[in-house]
ROFI-275792 format. One line per field, with one value per residue (C-alpha): residue in three letters; residue number from 1; z, y, x. Coordinates in steps of 0.02 Angstrom, whole numbers, plus 50000, padded with zeros to 5 digits. Each point is the difference from the previous one (the first is absolute). Layout:
residu (ALA  ...)
num (NUM  ...)
up (Z  ...)
north (Y  ...)
east (X  ...)
//
This chain:
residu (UNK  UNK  UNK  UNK  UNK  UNK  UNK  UNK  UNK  UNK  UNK  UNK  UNK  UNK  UNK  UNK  UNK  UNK  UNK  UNK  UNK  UNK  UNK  UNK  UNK  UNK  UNK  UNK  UNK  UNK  UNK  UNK  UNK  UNK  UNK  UNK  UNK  UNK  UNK  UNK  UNK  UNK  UNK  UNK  UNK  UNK  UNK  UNK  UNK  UNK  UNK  UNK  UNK  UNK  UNK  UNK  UNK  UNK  UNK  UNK  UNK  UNK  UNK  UNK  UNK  UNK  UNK  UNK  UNK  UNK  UNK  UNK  UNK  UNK  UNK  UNK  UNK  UNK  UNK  UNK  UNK  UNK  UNK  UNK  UNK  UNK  UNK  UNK  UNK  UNK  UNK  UNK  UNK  UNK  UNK  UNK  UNK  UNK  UNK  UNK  UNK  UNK  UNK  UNK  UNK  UNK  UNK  UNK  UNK  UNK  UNK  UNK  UNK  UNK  UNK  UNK  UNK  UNK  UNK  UNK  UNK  UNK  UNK  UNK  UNK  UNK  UNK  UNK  UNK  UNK  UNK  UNK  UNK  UNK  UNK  UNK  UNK  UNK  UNK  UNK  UNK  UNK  UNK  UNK  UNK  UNK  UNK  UNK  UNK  UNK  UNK  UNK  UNK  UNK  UNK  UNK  UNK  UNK  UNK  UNK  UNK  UNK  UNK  UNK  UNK  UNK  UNK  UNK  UNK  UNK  UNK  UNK  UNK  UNK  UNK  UNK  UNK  UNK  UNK  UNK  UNK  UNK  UNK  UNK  UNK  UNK  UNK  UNK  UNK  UNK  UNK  UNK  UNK  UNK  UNK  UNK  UNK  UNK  UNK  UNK  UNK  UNK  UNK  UNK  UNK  UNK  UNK  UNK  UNK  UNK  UNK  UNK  UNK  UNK  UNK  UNK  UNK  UNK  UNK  UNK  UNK  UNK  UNK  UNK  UNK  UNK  UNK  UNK  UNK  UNK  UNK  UNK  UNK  UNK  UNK  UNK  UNK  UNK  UNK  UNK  UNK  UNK  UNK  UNK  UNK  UNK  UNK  UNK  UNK  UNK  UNK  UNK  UNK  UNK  UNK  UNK  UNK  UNK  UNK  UNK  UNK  UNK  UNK  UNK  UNK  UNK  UNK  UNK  UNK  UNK  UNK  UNK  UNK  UNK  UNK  UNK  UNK  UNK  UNK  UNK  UNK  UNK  UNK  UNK  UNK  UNK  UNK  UNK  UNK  UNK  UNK  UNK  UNK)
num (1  2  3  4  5  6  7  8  9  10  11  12  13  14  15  16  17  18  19  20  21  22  23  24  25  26  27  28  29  30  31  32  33  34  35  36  37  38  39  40  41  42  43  44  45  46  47  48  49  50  51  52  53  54  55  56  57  58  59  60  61  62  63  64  65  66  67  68  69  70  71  72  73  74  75  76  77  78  79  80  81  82  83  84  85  86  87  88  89  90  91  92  93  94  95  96  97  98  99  100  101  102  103  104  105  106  107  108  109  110  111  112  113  114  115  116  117  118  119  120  121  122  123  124  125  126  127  128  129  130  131  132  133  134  135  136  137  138  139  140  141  142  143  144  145  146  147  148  149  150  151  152  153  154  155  156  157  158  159  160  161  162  163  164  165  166  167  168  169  170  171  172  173  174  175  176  177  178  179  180  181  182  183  184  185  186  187  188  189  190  191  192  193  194  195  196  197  198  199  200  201  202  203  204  205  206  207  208  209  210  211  212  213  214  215  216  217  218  219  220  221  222  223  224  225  226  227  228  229  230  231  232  233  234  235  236  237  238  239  240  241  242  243  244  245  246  247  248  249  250  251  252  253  254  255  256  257  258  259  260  261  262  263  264  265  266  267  268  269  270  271  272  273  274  275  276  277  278  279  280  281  282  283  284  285  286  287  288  289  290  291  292  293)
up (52382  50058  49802  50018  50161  49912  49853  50127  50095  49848  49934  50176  49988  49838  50063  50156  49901  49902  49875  50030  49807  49946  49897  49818  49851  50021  50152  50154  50111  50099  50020  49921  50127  50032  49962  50117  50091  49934  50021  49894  50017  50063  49862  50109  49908  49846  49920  49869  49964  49985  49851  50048  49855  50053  50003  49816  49879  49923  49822  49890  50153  50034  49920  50109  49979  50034  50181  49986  49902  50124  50143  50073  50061  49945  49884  50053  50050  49912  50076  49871  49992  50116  49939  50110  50041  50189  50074  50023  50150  49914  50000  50053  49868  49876  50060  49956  50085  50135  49952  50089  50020  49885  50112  49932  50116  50143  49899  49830  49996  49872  49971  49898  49905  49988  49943  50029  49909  49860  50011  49966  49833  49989  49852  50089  50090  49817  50012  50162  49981  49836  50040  50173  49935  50177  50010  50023  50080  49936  50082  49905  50043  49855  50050  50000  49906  49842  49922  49946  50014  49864  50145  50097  49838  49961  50184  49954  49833  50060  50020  50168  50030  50080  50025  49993  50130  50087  50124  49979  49862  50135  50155  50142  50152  49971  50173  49996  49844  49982  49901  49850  49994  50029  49863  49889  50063  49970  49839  49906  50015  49945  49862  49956  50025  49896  49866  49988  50052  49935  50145  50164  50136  50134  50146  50083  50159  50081  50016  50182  50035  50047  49962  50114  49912  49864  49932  50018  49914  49878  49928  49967  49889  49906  49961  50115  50077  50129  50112  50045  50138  50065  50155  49962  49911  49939  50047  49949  50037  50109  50044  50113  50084  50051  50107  50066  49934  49860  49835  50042  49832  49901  50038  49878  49976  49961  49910  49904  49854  50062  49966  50068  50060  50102  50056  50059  49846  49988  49828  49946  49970  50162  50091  49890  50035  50174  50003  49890  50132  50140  49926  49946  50175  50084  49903  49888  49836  49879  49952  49880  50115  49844  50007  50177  49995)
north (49317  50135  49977  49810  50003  50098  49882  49839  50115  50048  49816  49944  50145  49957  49811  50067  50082  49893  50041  49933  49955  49852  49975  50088  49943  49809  49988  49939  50009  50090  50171  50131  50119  50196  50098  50010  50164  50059  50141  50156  50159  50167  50118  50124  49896  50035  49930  50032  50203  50006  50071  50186  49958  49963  49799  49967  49843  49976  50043  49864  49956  49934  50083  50086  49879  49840  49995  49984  49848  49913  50046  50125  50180  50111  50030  49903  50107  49992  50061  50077  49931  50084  50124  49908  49836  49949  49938  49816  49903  49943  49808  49910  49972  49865  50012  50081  50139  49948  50106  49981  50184  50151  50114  50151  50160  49983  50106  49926  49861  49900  49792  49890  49825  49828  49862  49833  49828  49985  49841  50108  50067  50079  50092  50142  50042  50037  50118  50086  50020  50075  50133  50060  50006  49902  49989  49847  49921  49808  49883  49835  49813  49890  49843  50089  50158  49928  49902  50158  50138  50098  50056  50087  50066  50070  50097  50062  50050  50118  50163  50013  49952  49836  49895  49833  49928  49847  49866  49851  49838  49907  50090  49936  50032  50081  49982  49820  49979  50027  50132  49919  49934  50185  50065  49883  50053  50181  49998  49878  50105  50154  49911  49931  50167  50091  49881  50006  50204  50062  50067  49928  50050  50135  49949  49827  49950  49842  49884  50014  50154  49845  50063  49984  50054  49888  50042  50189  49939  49891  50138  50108  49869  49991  50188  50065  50153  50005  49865  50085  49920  50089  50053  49981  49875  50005  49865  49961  50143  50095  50049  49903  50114  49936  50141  50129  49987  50119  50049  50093  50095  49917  49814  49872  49906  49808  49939  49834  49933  49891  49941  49965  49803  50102  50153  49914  50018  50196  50022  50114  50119  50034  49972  50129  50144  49987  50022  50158  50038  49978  50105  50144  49998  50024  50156  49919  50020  49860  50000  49891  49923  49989  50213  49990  49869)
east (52530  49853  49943  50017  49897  49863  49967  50002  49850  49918  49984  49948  49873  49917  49977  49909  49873  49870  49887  49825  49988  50108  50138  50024  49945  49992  50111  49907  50130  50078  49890  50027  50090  49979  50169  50152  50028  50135  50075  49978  50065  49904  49947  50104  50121  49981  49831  49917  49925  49803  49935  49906  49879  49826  49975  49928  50022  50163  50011  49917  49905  49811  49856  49898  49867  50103  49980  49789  50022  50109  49879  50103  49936  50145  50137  50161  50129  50178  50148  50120  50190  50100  50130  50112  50016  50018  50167  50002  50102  50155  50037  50149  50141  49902  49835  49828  49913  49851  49840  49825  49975  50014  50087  49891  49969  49867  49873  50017  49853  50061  49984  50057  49908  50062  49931  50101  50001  49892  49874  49828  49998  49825  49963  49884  50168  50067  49860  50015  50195  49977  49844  50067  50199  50044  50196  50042  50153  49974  50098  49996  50029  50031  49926  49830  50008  50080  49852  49955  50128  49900  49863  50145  50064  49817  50036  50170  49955  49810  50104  50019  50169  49987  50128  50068  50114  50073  49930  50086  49969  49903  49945  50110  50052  50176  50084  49968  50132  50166  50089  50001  49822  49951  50104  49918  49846  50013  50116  49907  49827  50104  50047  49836  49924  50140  49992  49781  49994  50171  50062  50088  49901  50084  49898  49964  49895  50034  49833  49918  50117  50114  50214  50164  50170  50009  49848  50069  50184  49879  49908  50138  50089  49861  49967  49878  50007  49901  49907  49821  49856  49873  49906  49819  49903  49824  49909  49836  49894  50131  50180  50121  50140  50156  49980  49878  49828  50017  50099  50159  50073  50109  49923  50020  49842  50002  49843  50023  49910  49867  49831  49829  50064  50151  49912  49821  49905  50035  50083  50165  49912  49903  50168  50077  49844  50008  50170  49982  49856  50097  50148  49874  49924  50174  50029  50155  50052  50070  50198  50107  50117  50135  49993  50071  50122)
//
């Protein structure tokens, strides 16, 4: 019941919290919505052990020159996969884990990149991707990332581990269907992304950070192991924190992939710097969100 009472908040959470950018892709409506709080555990309960190596670029990382070209000031920093992987909240019996938070030890400054949707496919992005190694969690929405799944594909494919996973066939708002039109939802762009990628996708996030406990039932019929939101999102030129007014380790960063006629003539590629900036400034490194889940 407790557990039941927490998703019911969480959901009610999410809804409270808009977004000042609109929609994904080519949804207009409703907002897109800052992550539920939900709860994580303590890393006195068991997260994830910080590497003791100094903070350097992961094997088959950036050049040391890539960052000058993309206007930024430093190297990025990479955090290394952890040599163990933190303990998760389990879910109920036939549902999906809850994940908006890495729980990661208070002194290991590590974030993690997502980039949701898929209706900007700009070519310079290739570019960027490729030269700074940026791991990538892609979360994809067929309706607008499938004229041209081969741009995401380019991302996966740059050697930095990127990764492709699950946001629905067409981008809507999940706790307005029922059980079944979610399961169709979430299955059928596993199986569009299995049978175009190869693989089924282990991790799904519901569009607008919108779920209740179908949606959680939903995506565990249909293979995924984890449901994952976030709790900041890069806006324009800066962060939005679903709480505080700074990066707390182990935040999951929502970015979406958007152009100058969504983000007020500034391009992906500014977006994507001044997130890096921002990042750099608060003294963070980079993870790949699949090495801790």
């Amino acid at each position: 019941m407790k557990h039941a009472r927490r998703l019911v908040a969480g959901t009610l959470a999410a809804g409270a919290l808009a977004l000042s950018l609109t929609g994904c892709g080519d949804s207009a409506a409703p907002t897109e919505r800052l992550a539920a709080k939900t709860a994580q555990p303590t890393p006195e309960a068991g997260g994830a052990t910080p590497s003791t190596a100094s903070p350097t670029p992961a094997p088959g990382g950036a050049s040391d020159e890539a960052y000058k070209k993309w206007g930024l000031t430093a190297p990025l920093q990479y955090a290394p996969k952890p040599a163990q992987k933190p303990q998760i909240p389990k879910p109920g019996p036939g549902k999906v884990p809850v994940i908006d938070r890495i729980p990661v030890p208070a002194d290991d400054k590590v974030v993690f990149l997502t980039f949701d949707d898929g209706a900007e496919k700009d070519p310079e992005f290739l570019k960027m991707a490729a030269d700074l190694k940026l791991p990538i969690s892609m979360f994809l929405t067929d309706s607008v990332a499938s004229s041209d799944y081969g741009h995401f594909e380019k991302i996966r494919d740059n050697g930095s581990s990127s990764t492709i996973n699950n946001h629905t066939l067409t981008h809507p708002n999940l706790r307005t269907l029922s059980f079944e039109a979610q399961k169709k939802e979430i299955c059928g762009q596993q199986e569009r992304l299995e049978k175009r990628f190869g693989k089924r996708p282990p991790l799904f996030r519901p569009p607008f950070g919108n779920y209740n406990d179908d949606t959680l039932r939903a995506a565990s019929e249909c293979g995924v192991s984890s449901l994952v939101l976030w709790r900041v999102s890069m806006q324009i030129n800066n962060f939005q924190y679903a709480e505080g007014s700074a990066l707390k380790p182990g935040d999951i960063i929502l970015a979406h992939f958007r152009g100058p006629s969504e983000l007020k003539g500034a391009t992906e590629i500014q977006m994507t710097t001044r997130m890096l900036q921002r990042i750099q400034e608060q003294g963070y490194r980079i993870g790949r969100l699949e090495d801790y889940l």
